[in-house]
C-alpha positions as CSV (number, residue, x, y, z in Angstrom):
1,X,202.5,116.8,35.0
2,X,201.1,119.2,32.3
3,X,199.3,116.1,30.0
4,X,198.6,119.0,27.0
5,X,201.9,120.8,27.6
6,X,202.6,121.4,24.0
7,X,206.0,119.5,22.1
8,X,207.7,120.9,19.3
9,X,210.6,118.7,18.5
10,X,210.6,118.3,15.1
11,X,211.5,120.6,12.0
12,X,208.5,120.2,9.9
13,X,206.0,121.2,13.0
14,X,205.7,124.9,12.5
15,X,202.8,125.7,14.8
16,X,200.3,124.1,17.0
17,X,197.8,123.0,14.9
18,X,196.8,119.2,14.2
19,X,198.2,118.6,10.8
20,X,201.4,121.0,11.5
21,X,203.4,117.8,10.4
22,X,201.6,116.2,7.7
23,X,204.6,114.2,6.7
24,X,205.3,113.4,9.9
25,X,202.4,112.3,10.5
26,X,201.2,110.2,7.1
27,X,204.8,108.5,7.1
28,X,203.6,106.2,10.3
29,X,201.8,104.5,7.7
30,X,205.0,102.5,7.5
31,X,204.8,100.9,11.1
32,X,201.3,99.7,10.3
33,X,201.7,98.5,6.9
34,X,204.8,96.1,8.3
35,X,202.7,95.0,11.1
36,X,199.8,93.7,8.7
37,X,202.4,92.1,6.1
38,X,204.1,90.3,8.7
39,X,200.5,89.5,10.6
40,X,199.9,87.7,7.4
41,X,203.1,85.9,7.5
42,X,203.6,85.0,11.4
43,X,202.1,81.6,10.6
44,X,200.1,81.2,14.1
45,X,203.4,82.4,16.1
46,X,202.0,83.7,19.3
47,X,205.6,86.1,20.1
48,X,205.5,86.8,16.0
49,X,201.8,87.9,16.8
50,X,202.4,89.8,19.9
51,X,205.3,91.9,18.0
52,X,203.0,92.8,15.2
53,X,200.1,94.0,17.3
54,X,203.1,96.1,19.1
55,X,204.5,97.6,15.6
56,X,200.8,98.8,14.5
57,X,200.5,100.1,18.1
58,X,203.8,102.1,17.7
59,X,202.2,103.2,14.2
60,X,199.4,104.7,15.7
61,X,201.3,106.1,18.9
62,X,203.5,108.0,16.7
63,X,200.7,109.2,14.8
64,X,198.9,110.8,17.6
65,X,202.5,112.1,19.0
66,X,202.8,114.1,15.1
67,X,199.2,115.5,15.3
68,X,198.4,116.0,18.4
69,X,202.1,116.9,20.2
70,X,201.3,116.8,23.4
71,X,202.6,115.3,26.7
72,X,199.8,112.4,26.6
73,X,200.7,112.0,22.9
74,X,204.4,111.5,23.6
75,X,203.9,108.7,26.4
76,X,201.4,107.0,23.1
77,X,204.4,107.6,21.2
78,X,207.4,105.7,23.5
79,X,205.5,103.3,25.5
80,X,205.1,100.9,22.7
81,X,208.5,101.4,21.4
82,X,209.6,100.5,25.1
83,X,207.4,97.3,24.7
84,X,208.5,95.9,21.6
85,X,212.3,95.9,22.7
86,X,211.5,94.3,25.7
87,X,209.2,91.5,24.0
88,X,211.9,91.4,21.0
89,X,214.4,90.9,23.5
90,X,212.7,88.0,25.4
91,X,211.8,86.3,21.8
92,X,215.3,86.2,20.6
93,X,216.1,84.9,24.4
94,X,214.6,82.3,23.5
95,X,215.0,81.1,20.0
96,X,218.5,82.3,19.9
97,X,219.8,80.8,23.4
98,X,217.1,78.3,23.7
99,X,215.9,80.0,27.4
100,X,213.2,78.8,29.0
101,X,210.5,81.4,30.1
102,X,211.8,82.4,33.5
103,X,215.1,83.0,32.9
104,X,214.5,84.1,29.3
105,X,212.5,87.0,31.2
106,X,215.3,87.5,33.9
107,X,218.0,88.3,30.9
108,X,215.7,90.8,29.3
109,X,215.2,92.6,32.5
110,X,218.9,93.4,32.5
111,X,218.1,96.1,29.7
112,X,216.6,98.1,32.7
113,X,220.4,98.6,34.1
114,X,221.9,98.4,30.5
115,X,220.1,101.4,29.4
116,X,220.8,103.2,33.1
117,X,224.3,102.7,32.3
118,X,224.3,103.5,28.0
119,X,222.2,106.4,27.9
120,X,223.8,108.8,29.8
121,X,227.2,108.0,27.5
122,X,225.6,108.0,24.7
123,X,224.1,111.4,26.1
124,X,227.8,112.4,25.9
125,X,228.3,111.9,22.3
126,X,228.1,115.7,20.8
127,X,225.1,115.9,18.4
128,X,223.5,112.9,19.4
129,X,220.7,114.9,21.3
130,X,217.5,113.2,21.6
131,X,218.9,110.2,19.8
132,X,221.1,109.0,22.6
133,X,217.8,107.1,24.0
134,X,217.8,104.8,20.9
135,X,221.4,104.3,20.1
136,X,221.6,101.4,23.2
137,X,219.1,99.6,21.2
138,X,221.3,99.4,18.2
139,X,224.3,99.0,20.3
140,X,222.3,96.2,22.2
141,X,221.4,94.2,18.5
142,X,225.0,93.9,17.4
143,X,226.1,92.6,20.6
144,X,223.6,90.0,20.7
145,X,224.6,89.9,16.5
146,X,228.3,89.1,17.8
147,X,227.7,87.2,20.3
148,X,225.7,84.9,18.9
149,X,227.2,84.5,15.5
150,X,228.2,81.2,15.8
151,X,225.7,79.6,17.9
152,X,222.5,80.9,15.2
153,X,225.0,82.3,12.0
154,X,221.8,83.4,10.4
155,X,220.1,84.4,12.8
156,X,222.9,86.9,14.2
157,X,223.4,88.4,10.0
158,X,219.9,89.3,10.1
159,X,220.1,90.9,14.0
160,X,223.0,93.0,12.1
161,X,221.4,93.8,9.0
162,X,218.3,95.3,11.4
163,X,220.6,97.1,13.2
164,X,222.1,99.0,10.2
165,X,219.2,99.5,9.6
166,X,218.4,101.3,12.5
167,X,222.0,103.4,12.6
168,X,220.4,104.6,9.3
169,X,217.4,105.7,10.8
170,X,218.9,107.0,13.6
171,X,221.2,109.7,11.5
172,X,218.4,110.9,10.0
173,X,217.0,111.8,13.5
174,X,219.5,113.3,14.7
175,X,220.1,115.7,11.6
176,X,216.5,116.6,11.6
177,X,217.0,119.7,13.4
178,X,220.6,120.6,12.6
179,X,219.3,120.6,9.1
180,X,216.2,122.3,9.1
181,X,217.7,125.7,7.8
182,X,218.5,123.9,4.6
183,X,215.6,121.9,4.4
184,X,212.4,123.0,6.0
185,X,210.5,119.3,5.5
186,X,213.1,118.1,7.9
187,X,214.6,114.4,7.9
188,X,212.3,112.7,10.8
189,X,209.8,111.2,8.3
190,X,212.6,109.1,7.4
191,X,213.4,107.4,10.6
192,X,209.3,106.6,10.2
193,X,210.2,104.9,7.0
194,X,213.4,103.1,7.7
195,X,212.3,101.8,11.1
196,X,209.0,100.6,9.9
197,X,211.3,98.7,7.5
198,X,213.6,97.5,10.4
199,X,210.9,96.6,12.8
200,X,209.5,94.4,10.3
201,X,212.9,93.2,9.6
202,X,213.2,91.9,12.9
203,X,210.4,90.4,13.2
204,X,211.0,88.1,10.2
205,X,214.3,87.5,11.5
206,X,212.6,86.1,14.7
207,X,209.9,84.6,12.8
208,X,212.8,82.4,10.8
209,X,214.5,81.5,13.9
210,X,211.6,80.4,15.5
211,X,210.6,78.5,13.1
212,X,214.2,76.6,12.2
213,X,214.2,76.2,16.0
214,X,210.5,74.4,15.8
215,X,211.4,72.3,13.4
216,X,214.7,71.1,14.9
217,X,212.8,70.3,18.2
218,X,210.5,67.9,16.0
């Protein structure tokens, strides 16, 4: 593997040079700015904590993937993505179906097969390009939203909210290059802003589960 092998994905990026998305680049801001305000707020809650070092690493990942655009930068980018579903997934495991730890971590390894399975159809769906690696995630949240909408009622609006949130987000992705024609800036600097809302979304919706289920247990 090629670790500088040079990526050009994105509208804005119009040449190889470190700040050839500015925009891109400053708009990561928003991952690490969630991840301190709900730092601040996570009230000592080690998964609340763990999902907030995760967000500012995706901050910075995405950061290095919009300056430095290269294969090594890419891997910075998705690897901490990859690791906050998986540690958001074994959370709501837990407060939302009350799992302990083992089997809490044997439900969220069947997101290995899940995305097997949904990717490839969501590769399917015309216009969806790169996109179709995310849209499981969002299909994923409102199943868990449904499914557990009478077990945790609040708990599953807030899962549903986020993943509106991410739809959002995802759209304007997937225009980004369609549209670039019309407008040079390009649309990915919004899916920065939007998920940095949504990812600090969810964790708040965690953080208030976890703590209604604390005090419950008391």
């Amino acid at each position: 593997m090629d670790w500088t092998r040079t990526i050009d994905s994105y509208c804005e990026r119009m040449g190889p040079d470190y700040w050839a998305e500015p925009i891109n680049a400053v708009t990561n801001l928003a991952f690490i700015l969630a991840a301190i305000f709900m730092w601040r707020r996570s009230q000592g809650d080690r998964l609340a904590q763990l999902l907030c070092a995760t967000l500012f690493a995706i901050g910075v990942g995405s950061y290095l993937f919009h300056t430095h655009a290269q294969t090594w930068a890419a891997l910075a980018d998705v690897l901490p993505i990859a690791a906050f579903i998986l540690i958001y997934i074994y959370a709501i495991n837990r407060v939302g179906w009350r799992l302990g730890v083992l089997p809490a971590l044997g439900v969220t390894g069947l997101f290995f097969p899940y995305a097997a399975l949904t990717v490839p159809l969501f590769q399917m769906v015309p216009g969806l390009g790169a996109s179709a690696g995310y849209a499981p995630v969002a299909l994923l949240i409102l199943i868990y939203a449904v499914l557990l909408r009478t077990r945790t009622p609040e708990l599953a609006q807030g899962m549903a909210i986020g993943a509106g949130i991410l739809i959002l987000s995802l759209t304007f992705r997937t225009i980004d290059i369609p549209l670039c024609p019309q407008f040079p800036l390009g649309t990915h600097f919004m899916w920065h802003l939007l998920n940095g809302l949504m990812l600090g979304w969810m964790i708040a919706v965690y953080l208030r589960a976890a703590l209604g289920k604390a005090r419950a247990d008391r």
